[in-house]
C-alpha positions as CSV (number, residue, x, y, z in Angstrom):
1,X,-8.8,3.5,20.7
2,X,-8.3,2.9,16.9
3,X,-11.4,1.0,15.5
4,X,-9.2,0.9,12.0
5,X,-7.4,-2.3,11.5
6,X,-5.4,-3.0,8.6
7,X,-4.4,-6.8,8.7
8,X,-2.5,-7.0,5.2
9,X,1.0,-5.2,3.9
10,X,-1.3,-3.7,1.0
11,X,-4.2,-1.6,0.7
12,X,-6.7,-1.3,-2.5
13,X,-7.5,1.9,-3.9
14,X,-11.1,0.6,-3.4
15,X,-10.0,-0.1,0.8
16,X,-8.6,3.7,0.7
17,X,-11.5,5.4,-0.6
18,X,-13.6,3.8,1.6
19,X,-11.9,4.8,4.6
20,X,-10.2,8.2,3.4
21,X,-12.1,10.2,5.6
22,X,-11.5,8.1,8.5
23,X,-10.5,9.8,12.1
24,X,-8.1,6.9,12.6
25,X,-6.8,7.1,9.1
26,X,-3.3,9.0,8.2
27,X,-2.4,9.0,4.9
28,X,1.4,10.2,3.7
29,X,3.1,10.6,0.5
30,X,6.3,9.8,0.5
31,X,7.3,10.4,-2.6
32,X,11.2,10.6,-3.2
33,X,12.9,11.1,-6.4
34,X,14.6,8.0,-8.5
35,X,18.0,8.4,-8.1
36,X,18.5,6.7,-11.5
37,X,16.3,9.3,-13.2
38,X,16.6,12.4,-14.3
39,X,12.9,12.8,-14.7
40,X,10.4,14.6,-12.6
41,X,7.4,12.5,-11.5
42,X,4.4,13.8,-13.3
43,X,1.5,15.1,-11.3
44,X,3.9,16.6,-8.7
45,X,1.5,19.2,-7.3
46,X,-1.4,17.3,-6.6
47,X,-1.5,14.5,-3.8
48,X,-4.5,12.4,-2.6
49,X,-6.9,13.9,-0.1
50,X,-5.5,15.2,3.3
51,X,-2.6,13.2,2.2
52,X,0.8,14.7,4.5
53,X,4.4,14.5,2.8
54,X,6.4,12.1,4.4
55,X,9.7,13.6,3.6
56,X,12.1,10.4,3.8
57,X,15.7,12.6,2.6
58,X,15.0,15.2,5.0
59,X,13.9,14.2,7.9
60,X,13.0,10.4,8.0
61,X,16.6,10.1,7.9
62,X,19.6,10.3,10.0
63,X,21.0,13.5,9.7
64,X,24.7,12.6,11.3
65,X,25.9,10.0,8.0
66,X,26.6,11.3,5.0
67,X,25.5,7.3,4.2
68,X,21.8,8.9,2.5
69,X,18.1,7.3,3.8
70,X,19.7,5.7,6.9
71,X,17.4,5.1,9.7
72,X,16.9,7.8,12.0
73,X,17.7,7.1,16.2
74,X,13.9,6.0,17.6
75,X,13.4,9.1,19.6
76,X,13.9,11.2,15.8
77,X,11.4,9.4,14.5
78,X,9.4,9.5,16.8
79,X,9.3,13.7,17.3
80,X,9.5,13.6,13.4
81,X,5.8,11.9,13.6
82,X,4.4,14.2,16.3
83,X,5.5,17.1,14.2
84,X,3.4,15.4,11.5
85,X,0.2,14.9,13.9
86,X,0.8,11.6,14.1
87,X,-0.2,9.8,16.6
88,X,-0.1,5.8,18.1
89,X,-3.1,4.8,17.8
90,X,-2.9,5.7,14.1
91,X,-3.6,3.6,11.0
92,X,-1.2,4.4,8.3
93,X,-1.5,4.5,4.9
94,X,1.1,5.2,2.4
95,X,1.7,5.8,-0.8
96,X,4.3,7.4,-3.4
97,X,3.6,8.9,-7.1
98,X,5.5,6.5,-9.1
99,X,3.1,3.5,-8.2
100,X,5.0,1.4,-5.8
101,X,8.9,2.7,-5.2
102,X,9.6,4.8,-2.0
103,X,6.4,3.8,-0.2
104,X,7.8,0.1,0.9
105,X,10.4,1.8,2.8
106,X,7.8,3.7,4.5
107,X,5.9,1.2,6.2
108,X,9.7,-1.0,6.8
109,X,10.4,2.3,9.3
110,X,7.1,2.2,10.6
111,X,7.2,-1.6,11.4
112,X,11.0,-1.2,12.3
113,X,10.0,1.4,14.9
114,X,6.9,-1.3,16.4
115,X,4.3,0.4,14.5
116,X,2.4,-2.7,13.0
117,X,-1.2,-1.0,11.5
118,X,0.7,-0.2,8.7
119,X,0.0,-0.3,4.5
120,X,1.1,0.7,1.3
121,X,-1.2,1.7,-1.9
122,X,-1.1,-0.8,-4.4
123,X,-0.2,1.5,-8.1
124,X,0.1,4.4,-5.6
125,X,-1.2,8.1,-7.1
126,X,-1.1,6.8,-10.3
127,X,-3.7,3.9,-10.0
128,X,-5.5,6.3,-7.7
129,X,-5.9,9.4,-10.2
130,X,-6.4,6.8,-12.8
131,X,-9.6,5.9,-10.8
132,X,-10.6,9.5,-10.1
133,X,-10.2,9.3,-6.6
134,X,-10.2,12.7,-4.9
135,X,-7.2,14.8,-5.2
136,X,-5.8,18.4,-4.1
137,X,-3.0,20.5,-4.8
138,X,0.4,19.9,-2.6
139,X,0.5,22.6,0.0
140,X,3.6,24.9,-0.8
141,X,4.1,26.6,2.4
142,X,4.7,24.3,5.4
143,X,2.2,22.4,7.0
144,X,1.3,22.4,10.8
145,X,-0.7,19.6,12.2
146,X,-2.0,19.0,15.8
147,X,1.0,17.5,17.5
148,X,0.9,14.0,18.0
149,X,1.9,11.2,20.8
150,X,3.6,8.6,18.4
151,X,6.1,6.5,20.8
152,X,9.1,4.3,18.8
153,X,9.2,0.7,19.8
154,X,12.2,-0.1,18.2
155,X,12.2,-3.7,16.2
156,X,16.0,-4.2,15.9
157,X,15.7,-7.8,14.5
158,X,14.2,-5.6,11.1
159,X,17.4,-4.0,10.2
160,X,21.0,-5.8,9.6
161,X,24.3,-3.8,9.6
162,X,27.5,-4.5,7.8
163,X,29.4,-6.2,10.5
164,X,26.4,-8.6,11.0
165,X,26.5,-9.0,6.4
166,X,30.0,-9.7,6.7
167,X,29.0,-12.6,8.9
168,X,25.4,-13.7,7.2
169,X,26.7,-13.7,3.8
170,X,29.2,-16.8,4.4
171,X,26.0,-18.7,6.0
172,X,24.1,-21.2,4.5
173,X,21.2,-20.4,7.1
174,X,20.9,-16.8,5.2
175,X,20.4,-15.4,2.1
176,X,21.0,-12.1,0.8
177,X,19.1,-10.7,-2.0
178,X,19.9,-7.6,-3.9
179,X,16.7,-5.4,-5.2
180,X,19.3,-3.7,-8.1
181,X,19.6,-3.9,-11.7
182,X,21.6,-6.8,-13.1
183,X,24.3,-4.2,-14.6
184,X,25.0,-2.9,-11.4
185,X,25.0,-6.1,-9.6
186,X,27.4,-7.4,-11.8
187,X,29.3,-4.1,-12.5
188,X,28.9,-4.1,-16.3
189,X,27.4,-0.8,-15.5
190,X,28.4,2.3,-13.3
191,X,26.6,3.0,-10.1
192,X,24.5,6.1,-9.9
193,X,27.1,7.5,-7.5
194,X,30.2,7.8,-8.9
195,X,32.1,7.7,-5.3
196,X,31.2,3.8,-5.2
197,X,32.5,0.4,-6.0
198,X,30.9,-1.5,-8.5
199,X,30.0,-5.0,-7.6
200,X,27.9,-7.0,-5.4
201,X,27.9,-8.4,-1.5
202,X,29.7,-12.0,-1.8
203,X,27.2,-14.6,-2.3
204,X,24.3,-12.6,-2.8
205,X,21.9,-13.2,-5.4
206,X,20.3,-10.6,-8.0
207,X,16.5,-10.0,-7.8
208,X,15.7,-6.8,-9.6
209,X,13.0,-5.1,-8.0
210,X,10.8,-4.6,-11.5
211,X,10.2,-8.3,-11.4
212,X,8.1,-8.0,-8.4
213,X,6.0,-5.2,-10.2
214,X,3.5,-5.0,-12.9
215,X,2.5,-1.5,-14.3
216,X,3.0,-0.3,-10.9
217,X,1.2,-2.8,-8.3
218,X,3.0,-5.5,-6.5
219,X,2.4,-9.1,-8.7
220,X,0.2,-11.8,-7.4
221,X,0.9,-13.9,-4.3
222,X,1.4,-16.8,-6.7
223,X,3.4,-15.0,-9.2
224,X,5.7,-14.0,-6.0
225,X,6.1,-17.5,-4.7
226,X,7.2,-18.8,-8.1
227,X,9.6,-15.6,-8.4
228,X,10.7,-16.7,-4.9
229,X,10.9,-20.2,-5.2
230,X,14.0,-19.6,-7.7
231,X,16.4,-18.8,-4.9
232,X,15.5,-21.9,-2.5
233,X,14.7,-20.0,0.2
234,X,13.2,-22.8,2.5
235,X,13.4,-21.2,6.3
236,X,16.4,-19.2,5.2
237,X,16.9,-15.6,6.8
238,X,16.5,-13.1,4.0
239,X,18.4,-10.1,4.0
240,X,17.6,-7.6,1.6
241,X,19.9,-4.4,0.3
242,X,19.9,-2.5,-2.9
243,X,21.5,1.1,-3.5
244,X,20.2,3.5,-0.9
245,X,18.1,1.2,1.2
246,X,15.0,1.6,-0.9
247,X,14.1,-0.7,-3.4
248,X,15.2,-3.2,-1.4
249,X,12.3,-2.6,0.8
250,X,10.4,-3.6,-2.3
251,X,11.5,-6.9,-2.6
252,X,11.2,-7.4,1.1
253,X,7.4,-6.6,0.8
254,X,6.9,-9.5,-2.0
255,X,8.6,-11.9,0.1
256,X,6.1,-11.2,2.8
257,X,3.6,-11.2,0.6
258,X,4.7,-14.4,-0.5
259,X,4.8,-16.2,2.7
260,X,8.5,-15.7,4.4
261,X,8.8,-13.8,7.6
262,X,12.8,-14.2,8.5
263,X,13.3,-10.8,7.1
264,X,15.8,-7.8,7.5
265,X,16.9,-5.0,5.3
266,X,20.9,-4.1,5.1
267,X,20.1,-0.1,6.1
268,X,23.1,0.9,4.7
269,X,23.1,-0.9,1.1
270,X,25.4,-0.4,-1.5
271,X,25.6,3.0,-0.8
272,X,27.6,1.8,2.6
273,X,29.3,-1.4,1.2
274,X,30.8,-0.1,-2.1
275,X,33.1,2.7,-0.3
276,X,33.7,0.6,3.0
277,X,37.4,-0.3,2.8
278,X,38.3,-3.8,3.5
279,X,35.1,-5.7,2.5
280,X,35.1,-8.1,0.2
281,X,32.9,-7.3,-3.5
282,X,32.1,-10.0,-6.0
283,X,31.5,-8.4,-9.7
């Protein structure tokens, strides 16, 4: 039986050094690589204490699209987490090295898949080697953990398709919000992959994922809602897609952290809608 609750989307560095060393506690990096940048993320050997890579592009992903970071079928995911020892019972904590990027997308597969004691780092590594937390280098040769009973409980009101956007964006009941820069958005500047559209979903609105941040930690509850409040969500359904699937899992975090619960991600994202023939693009 877990006696490890975690009751908010967010975890302290202070709440994660407290409990680091907790038997209930599994802590994964799941770092991924920008894929606007060209840069490497500094620091990339070390990882916090017992900390187990999370490998999203690899194998948190569904291996049969060419479509990248797609969902992965419940029973992958769930032999993917045994192979990683974990287990579900399991408190989870997560965290990436470029503050708060990959991580969100983490704990939106977790929840997607029923798993609900579930939290990201707030400043991931960075905040935490900034605070001389404990650290070790990355393991370079695989890693094998005691093989664990994690069972999917699928959550399919968590992820929205393109047939159901096609539908949504036309409501006035739903809103979609898109977590990428305004130059893509309004496609005054190429997407990263040069095989797709420029553009966005019709009537979707353009919430850049960096305003939700500061230096790396997710902004205030009260700085969200006023953020938020911009859009006139009411009880709206919120949809929420981006490039890859990714950052939009950001801005879906600061809505919950800002009060609204009527939330999906668009798995596919733009990296779906901008080479789907047929489907309408706004620029």
């Amino acid at each position: 039986m877990n006696t490890l609750q975690i009751t908010q989307p967010i975890v302290s560095i202070d709440w994660l050094s407290k409990y680091l060393d907790h038997p209930d506690l599994v802590i994964l990096d799941a770092t991924i690589k920008k894929v606007t940048s060209q840069d490497k993320s500094k620091n990339s050997n070390l990882k916090i204490k017992g900390a187990r890579f999370f490998d999203i592009k690899n194998v948190f992903s569904d291996a049969t699209t060419d479509i990248p970071n797609m969902l992965p079928s419940p029973e992958a995911f769930s032999e993917a987490c045994k192979a990683l020892g974990i287990s579900s019972h399991h408190t989870i904590g997560i965290y990436d090295t470029l503050g708060i990027y990959s991580s969100p997308r983490v704990r939106w597969m977790f929840k997607t898949m029923g798993h609900q004691n579930v939290a990201i780092l707030d400043g991931g590594f960075p905040a935490w080697q900034k605070a001389e937390q404990p650290c070790e280098t990355e393991d370079t040769s695989p890693q094998e953990y005691n093989r664990g009973n994690f069972e999917a409980n699928y959550t399919p009101q968590l992820v929205t398709n393109a047939k159901t956007v096609r539908i949504e964006m036309n409501s006035e009941s739903s809103l979609i919000l898109d977590a990428r820069s305004p130059g893509r958005f309004t496609a005054s500047e190429p997407e990263p992959r040069e095989s797709l559209k420029g553009g966005h979903i019709p009537n979707s609105m353009n919430l850049h994922y960096t305003e939700v941040l500061d230096d790396g930690k997710m902004r205030s509850t009260t700085e969200l809602q006023k953020i938020l409040q911009y859009f006139n969500i009411e009880d709206k359904k919120l949809i929420f897609t981006c490039g890859s699937g990714i950052t939009a899992c950001i801005i879906m975090l600061a809505a919950e952290l800002a009060g609204y619960h009527n939330v999906s991600v668009y798995d596919g994202s733009w990296s779906e809608w901008g080479q789907l023939d047929g489907v309408p693009i706004q620029c």
